[in-house]
C-alpha positions in Angstrom: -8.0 205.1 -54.9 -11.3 203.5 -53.2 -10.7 200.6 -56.3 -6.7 199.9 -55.3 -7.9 199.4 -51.3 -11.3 196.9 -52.5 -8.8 194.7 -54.9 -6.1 195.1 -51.8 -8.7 193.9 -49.3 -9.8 191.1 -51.9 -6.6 189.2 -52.2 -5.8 189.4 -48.6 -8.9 187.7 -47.7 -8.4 185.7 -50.7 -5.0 184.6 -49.3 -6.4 182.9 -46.1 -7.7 179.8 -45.5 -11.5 179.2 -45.2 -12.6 178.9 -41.8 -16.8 178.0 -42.2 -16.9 179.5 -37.8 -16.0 182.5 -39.2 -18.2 183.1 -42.6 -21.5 181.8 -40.1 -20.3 184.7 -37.7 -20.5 186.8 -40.0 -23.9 186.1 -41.3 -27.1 188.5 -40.6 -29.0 187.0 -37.7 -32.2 185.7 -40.3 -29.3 183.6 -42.1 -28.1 182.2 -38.8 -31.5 181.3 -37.7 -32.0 179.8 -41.0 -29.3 177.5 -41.0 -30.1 176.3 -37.4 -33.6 175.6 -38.1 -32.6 173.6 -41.5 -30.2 171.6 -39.1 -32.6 171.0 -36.0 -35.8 170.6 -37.9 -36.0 169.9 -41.0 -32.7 167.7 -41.5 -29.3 167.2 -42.2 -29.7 167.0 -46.2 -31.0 170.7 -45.8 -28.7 172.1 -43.8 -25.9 170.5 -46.2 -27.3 172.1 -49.5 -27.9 175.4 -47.4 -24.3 175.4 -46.4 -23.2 174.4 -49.8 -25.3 176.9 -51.8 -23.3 179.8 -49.2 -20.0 178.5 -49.3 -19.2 176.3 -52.6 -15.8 176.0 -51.3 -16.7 173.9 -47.9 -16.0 170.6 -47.8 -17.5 167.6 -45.7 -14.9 168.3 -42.9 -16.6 172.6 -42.9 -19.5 170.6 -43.1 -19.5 168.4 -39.5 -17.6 171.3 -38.0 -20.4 173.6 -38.4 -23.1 171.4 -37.3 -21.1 170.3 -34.1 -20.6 174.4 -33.5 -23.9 174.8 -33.7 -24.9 171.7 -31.9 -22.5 172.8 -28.8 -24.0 176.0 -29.5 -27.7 174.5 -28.9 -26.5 172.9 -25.7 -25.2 175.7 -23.7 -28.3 177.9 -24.8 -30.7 175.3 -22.9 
């Protein structure tokens, strides 16, 4: 029973569209705070392998959308 409602809740989540806002919310905090640190300070190149190795299935437009989130993000924190 416990198997039918894990292969149920795959292929719903495997029916929707990827949305990169929502897999970074739902990262553990240390994840989040990596990914900011390998945008802010040590570079875009990082950030852009670190995203890649998480998500294989973000493209270059998931890409920019996530460091302008987290840029805006940066902003109203300061």
């Amino acid at each position: 029973m416990a198997l039918a409602l894990n292969i149920k809740e795959l292929l719903k989540s495997a029916e929707q569209p990827f949305n990169v806002i929502e897999e970074f919310s739902a990262l553990s905090p240390k994840r989040k705070v990596l990914l900011c640190d390998h945008l802010f300070v040590h570079g875009r190149s990082s950030f852009e392998n670190t995203v890649r190795l998480l998500w294989p299935e973000a493209s270059a437009h998931d890409l920019k959308r996530l460091a302008g989130f987290l840029s805006a993000l940066k902003k109203k924190a300061h």
